[in-house]
C-alpha positions as CSV (number, residue, x, y, z in Angstrom):
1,X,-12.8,-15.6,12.4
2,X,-12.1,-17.1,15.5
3,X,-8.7,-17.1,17.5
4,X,-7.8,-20.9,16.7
5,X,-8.5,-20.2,13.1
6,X,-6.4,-17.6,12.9
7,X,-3.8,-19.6,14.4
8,X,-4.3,-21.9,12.1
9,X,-3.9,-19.9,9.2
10,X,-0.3,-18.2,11.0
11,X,1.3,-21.8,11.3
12,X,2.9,-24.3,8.8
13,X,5.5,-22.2,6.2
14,X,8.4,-23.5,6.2
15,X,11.5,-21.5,6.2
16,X,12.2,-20.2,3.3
17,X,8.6,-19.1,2.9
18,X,8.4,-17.3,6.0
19,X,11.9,-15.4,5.5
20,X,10.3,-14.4,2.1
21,X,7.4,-13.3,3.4
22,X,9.3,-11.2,6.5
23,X,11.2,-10.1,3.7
24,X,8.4,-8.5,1.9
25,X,7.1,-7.3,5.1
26,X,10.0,-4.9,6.0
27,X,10.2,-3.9,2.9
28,X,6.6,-2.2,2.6
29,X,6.9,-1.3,6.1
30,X,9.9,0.8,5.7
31,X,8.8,2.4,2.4
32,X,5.6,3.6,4.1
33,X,7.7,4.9,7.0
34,X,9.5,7.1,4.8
35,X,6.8,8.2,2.6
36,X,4.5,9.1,6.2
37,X,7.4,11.2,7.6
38,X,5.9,13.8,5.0
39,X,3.1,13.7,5.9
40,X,3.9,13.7,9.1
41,X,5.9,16.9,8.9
42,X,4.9,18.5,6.3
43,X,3.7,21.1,8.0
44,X,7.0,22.1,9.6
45,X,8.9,21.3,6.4
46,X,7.1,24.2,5.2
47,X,7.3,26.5,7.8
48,X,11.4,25.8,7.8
49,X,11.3,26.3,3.7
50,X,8.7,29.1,3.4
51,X,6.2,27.4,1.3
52,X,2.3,26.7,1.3
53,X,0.9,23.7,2.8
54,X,-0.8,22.9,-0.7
55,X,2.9,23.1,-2.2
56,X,3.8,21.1,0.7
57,X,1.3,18.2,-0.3
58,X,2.8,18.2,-4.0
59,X,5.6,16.3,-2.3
60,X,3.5,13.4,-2.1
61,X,1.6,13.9,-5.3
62,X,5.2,14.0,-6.7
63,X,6.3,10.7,-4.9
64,X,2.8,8.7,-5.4
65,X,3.3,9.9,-9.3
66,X,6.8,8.3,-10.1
67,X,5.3,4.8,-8.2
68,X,4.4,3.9,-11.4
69,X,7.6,4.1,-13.4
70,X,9.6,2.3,-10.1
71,X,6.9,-0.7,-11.0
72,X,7.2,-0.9,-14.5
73,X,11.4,-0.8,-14.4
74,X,11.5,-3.4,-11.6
75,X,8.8,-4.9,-12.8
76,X,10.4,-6.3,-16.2
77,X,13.1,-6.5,-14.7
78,X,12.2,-9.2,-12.1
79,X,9.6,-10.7,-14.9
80,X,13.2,-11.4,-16.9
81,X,15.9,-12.0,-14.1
82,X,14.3,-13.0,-11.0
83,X,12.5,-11.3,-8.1
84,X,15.5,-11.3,-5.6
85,X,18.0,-9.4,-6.6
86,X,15.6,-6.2,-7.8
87,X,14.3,-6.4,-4.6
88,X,17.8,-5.9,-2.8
89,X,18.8,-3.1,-5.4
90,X,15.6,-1.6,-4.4
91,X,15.5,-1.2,-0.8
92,X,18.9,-0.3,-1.2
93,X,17.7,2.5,-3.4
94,X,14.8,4.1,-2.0
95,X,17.2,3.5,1.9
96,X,19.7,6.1,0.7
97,X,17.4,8.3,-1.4
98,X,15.1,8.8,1.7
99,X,18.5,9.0,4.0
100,X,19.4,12.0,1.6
101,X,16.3,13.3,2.2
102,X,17.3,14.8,6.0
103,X,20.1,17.1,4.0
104,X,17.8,18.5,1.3
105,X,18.8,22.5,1.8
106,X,15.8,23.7,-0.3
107,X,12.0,22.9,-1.6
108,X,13.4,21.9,-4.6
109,X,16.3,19.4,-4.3
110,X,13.1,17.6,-1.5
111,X,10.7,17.8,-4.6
112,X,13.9,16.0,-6.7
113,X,14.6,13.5,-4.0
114,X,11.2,12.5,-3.5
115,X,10.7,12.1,-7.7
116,X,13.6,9.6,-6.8
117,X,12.0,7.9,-4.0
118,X,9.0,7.6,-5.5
119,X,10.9,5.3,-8.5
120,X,12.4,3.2,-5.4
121,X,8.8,2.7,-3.6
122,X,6.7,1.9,-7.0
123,X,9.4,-1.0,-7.0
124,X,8.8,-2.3,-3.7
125,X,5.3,-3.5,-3.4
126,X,4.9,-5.5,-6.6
127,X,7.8,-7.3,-6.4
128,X,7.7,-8.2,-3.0
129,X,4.0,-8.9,-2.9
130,X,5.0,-11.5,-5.9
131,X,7.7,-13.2,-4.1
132,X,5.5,-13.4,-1.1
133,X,2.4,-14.9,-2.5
134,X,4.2,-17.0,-4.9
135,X,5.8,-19.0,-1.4
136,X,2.5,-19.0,0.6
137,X,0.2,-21.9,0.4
138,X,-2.5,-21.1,-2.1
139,X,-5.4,-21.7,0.9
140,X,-3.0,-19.6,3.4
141,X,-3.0,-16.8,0.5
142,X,-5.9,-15.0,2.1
143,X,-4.4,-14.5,5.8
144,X,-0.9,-13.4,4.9
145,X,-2.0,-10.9,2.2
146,X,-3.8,-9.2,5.0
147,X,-0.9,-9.3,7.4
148,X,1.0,-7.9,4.4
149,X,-0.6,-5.1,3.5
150,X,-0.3,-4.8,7.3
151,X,3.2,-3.8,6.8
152,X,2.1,-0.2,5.2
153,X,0.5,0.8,8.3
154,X,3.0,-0.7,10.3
155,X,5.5,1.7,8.9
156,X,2.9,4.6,9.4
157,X,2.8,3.6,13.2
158,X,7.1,3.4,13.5
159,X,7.0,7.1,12.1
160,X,4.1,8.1,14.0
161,X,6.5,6.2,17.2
162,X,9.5,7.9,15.6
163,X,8.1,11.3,15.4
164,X,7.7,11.3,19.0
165,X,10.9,10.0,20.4
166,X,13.2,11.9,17.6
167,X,11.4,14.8,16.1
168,X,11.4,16.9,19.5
169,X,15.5,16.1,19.5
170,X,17.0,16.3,16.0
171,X,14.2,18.0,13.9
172,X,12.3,17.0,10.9
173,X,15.7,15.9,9.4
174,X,16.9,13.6,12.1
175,X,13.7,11.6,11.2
176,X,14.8,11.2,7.7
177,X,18.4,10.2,8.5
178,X,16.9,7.4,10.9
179,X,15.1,5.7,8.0
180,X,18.7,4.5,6.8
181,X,18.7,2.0,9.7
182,X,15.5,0.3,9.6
183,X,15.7,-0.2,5.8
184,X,19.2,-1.9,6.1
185,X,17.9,-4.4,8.3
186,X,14.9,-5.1,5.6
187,X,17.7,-5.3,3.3
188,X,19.4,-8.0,5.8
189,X,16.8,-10.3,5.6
190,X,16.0,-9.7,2.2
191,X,19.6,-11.3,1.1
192,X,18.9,-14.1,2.9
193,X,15.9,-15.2,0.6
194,X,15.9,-18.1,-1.8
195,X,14.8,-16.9,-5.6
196,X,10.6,-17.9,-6.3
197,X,10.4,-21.3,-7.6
198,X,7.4,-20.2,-9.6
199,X,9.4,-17.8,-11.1
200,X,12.4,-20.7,-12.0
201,X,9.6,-22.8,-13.1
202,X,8.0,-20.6,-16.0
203,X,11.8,-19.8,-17.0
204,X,12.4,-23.5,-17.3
205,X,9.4,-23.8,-19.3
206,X,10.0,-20.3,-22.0
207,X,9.4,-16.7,-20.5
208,X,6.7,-14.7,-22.3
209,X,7.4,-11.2,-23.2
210,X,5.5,-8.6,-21.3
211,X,4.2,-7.2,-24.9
212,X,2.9,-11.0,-26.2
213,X,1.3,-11.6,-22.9
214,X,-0.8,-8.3,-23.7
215,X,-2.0,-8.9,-26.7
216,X,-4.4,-11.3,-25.3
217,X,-7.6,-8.9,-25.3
218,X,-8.6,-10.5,-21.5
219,X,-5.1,-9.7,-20.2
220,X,-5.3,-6.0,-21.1
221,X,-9.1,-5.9,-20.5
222,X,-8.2,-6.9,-17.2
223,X,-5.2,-4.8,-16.5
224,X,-7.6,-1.6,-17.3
225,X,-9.9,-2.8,-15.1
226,X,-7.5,-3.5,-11.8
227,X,-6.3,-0.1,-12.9
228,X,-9.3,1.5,-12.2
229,X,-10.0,-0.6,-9.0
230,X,-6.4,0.6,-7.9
231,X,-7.1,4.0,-8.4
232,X,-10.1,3.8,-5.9
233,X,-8.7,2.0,-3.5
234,X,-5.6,4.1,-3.4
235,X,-8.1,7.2,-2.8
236,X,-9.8,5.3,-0.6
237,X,-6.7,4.8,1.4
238,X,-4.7,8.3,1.0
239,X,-7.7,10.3,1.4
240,X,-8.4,9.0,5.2
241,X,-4.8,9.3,6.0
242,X,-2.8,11.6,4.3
243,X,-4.8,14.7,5.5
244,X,-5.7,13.2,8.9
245,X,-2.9,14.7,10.9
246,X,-3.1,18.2,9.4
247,X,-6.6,17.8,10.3
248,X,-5.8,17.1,13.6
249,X,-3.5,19.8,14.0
250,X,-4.2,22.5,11.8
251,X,-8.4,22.1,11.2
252,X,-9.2,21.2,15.4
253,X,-5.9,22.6,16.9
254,X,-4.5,19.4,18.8
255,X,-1.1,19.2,19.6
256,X,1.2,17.6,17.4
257,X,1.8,14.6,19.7
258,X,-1.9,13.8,20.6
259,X,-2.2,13.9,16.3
260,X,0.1,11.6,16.5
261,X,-1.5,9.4,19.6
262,X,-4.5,9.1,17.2
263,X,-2.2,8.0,14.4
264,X,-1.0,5.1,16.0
265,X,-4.6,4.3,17.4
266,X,-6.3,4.4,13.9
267,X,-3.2,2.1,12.1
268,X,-3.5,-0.6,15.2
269,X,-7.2,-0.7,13.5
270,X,-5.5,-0.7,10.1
271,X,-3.2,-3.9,11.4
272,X,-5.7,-5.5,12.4
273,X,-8.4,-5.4,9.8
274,X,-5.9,-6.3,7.1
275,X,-5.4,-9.6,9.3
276,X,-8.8,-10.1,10.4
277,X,-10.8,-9.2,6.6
278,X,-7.5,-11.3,5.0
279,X,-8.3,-14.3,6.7
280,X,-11.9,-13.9,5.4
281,X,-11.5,-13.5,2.2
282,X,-10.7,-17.5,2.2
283,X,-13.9,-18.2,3.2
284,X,-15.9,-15.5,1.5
285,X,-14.1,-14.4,-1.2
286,X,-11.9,-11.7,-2.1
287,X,-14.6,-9.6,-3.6
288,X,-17.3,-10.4,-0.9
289,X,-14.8,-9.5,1.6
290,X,-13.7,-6.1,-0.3
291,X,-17.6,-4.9,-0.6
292,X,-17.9,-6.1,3.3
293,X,-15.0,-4.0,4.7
294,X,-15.7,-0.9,2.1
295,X,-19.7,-0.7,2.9
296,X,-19.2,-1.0,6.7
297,X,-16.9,2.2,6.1
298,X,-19.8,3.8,5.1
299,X,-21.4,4.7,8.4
300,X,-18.3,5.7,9.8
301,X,-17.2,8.3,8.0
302,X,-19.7,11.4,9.8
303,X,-18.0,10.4,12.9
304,X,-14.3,10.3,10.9
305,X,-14.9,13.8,9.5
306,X,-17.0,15.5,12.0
307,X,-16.1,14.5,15.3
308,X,-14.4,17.2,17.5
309,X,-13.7,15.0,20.9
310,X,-10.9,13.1,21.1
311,X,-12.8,10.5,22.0
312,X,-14.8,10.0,19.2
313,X,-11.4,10.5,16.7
314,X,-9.6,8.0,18.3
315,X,-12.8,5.5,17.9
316,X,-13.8,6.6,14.3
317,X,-10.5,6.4,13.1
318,X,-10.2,2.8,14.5
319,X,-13.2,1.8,13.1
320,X,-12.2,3.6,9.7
321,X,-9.1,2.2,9.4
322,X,-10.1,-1.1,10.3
323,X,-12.5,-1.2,7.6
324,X,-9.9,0.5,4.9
325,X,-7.1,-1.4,5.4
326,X,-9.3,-4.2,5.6
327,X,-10.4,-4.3,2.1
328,X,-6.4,-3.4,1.3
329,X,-5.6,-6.5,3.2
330,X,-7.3,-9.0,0.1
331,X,-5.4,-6.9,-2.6
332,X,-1.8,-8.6,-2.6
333,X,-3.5,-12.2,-3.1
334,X,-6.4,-10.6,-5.2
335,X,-3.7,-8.7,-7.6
336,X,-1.4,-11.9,-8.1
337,X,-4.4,-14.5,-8.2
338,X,-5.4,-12.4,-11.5
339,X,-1.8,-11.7,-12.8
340,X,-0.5,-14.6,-15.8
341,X,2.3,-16.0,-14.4
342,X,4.8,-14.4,-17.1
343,X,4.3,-10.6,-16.3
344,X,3.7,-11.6,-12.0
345,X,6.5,-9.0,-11.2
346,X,5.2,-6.2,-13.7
347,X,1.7,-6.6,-13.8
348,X,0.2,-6.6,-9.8
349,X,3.0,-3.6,-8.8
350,X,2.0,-1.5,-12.2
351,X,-1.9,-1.6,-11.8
352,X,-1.4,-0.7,-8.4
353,X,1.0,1.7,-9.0
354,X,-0.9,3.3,-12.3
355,X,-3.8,3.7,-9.6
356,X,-1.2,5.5,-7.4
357,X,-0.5,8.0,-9.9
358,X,-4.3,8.9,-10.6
359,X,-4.8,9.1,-6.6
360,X,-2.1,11.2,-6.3
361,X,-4.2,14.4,-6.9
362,X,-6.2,13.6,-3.6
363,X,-4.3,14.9,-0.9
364,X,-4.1,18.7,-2.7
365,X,-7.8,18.5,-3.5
366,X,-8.4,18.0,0.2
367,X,-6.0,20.8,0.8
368,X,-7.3,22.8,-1.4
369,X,-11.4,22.2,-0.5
370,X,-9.8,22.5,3.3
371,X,-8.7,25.9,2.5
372,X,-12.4,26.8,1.1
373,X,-14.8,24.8,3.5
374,X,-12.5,23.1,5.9
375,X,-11.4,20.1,6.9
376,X,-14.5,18.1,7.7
377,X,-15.9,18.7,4.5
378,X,-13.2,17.8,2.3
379,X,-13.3,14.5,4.2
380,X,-16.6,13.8,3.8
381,X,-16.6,15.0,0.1
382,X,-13.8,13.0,-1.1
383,X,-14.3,9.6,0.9
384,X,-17.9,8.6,0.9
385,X,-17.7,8.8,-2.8
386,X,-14.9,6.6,-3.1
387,X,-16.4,4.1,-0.7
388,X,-19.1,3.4,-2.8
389,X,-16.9,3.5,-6.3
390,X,-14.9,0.5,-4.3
391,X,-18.0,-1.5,-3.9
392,X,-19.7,-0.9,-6.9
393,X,-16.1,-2.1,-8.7
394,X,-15.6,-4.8,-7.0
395,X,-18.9,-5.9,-7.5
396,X,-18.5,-6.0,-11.0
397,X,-14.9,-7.3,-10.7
398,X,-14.2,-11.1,-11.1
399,X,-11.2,-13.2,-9.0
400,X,-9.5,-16.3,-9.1
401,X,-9.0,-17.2,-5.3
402,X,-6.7,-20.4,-4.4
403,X,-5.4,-20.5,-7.8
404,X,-2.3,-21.9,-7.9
405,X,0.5,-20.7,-9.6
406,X,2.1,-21.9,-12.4
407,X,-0.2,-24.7,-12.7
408,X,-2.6,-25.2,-16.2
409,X,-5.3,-22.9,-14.7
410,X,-3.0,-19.9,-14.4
411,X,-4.6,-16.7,-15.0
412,X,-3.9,-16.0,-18.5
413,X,-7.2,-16.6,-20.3
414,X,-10.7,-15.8,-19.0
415,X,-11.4,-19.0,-17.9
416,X,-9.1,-18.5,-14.9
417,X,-11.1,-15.6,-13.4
418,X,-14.0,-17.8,-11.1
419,X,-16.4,-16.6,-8.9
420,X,-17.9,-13.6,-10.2
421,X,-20.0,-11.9,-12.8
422,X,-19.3,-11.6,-16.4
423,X,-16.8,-8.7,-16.2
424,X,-12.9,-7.6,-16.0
């Protein structure tokens, strides 16, 4: 993908499509940002509160489990009102939920408050991904899923940046009460979004109930089947980063702040292999694209999990990322491309967010096989598998690339799902 064609793909949305897509962009930015300050700081949350680091890492399994229920609630509820104003309810949501977060006086009112967060970031990605790709030119899908998607590691990188300039000051809960900010401003721009006119259009025209579109046997086929692929991709994604730092820290006995230099090298690679493999994905397809990015991870991973000079971390965890977040960056247009237009709000967020809940036993298992046979190991054990589940998935997965929305093709029978073999 050359420079011009990128530039291509950047230019011509018009207003409202780009303040819906910055929209969506802030708001999975500043979800990830408060989800990563655990995992940031775990560790010293649990010095501070006297627990295990394995407890510790139930605080994301907790948050990653109630994704699923945020999706589904906000999910209908978009599907039946609109995706606008579920979107501002929810960043206003999850903005003071995380802000309550820096006075949590105990394990357990943290475990509570990130049950609650959890409900407010399940919300977040489905909707806004819907409102997003609905507005984007179909043949422009490609490119702004992948800078999407960017947004995740984006946030990762501003708590990474955050951790540095505030941690040392105000502690583990100064980082927490920051959050508030950043998600007001995504909340900012979000109310100055104009409501999906796909969404307007299929009211115009009779909503569908979530439970009718389901009984057609390809729709829930389907459904299990993204399911699945979400799971994988979620351990895909959680079980290169989640652990990482502690790694860092704990496993090779770097500082805290060059953990954190490698954080924000390995999510400049995420960035930019969401853009990069995004922008491909029109030319080669979503799936090609997805077994591209995941079987190039392959090779990488030894020097991921084994590597001891800083060196070789910073440049495998590039290249890792890069190929991760890569495949992530097709999944916005590749989720909504095979949603029916009735259930677009409830059906992308809740098989994402379904696979969320499966994937959120990953980060104790690698705590716990850390505790056994280190670090290294319960890298290398947990990802290479998952690697090649994503390719062998998505090579029996189907996808309806440039499809447009609301249009007679829309993905609500088999027929709709092109370009791949006879499957999901």
């Amino acid at each position: 993908m050359t420079p011009s064609r990128l530039l291509d793909q950047a230019r011509g949305l018009t207003g409202d499509q780009r303040n819906a897509f910055v929209a969506a962009y802030l708001g999975w930015a500043m979800d990830a940002f408060d989800y990563f300050l655990v995992v940031l700081v775990y560790s010293e949350i649990a010095d501070e509160f006297k627990v295990s680091l394995t407890d510790m890492a139930f605080l994301t399994t907790a948050t990653l489990a109630m994704r699923p229920v945020g999706a589904f609630l906000f999910g209908l509820w978009a599907d039946r009102r609109g995706r606008r104003l579920p979107l501002m309810v929810d960043v206003l949501f999850y903005s003071l939920v995380g802000f309550a977060c820096a006075f949590a006086p105990d394990y357990t009112v943290l475990l509570v408050l990130r049950l609650l967060y959890g409900i407010g970031m399940g919300g977040e990605w489905g909707l806004g991904a819907a409102l997003a790709m609905e507005k984007i030119p179909p043949d422009k899908r490609g490119f702004w899923s992948g800078v999407l998607q960017g947004g995740y590691s984006l946030g990762y990188l501003l708590a990474a940046v955050a951790f540095l300039v505030i941690e040392p000051v105000f502690g583990w809960r100064g980082l927490f009460a920051f959050s508030l900010l950043p998600a007001l401003v995504a909340l900012w721009v979000r109310s100055r979004v104009a409501e999906s006119e796909v969404w307007t259009s299929a009211v115009r025209q009779g909503r569908t109930p979530a439970r009718q579109v389901f009984r057609n046997p390809a729709v829930l086929r389907r459904f299990c089947y993204l399911v699945a692929l979400m799971t994988a991709f979620n351990w895909m994604s959680h079980g290169t980063q989640d652990v990482y730092p502690t790694f860092l820290k704990k496993g090779l006995g770097f500082s805290p702040h060059t953990a954190i230099a490698v954080a924000v090298v390995y999510n400049i690679g995420a960035m930019a292999g969401g853009m990069l493999l995004g922008a491909w994905s029109e030319r080669l397809g979503r799936r090609r694209t997805i077994i591209l990015a995941a079987g190039l991870g392959l090779p990488v991973v030894p020097f991921f999990a084994l590597s001891t000079t800083l060196g070789l971390l910073m440049a495998s965890s590039f290249l890792m990322q890069l190929c991760v977040q890569g495949a992530w960056g097709v999944i916005p247009a590749h989720l909504n491309e095979l949603s029916p237009d009735a259930i677009r709000g409830f059906y992308p967020g809740v098989t994402y967010q379904l696979g969320n809940l499966i994937a959120a036993l990953n980060l104790p298992i690698q705590e716990a096989l850390a505790a056994d046979h280190g670090y290294p190991t319960a890298i290398m054990v947990t990802v290479l598998p998952t690697l090649v589940v994503v390719v062998l998935l998505s090579a029996v997965g189907r996808e309806a690339k440039g499809i447009r929305f609301g249009g007679p093709t829309a993905p609500t029978a088999p027929r709709a799902a092109q370009a791949g073999p006879a499957g999901p």
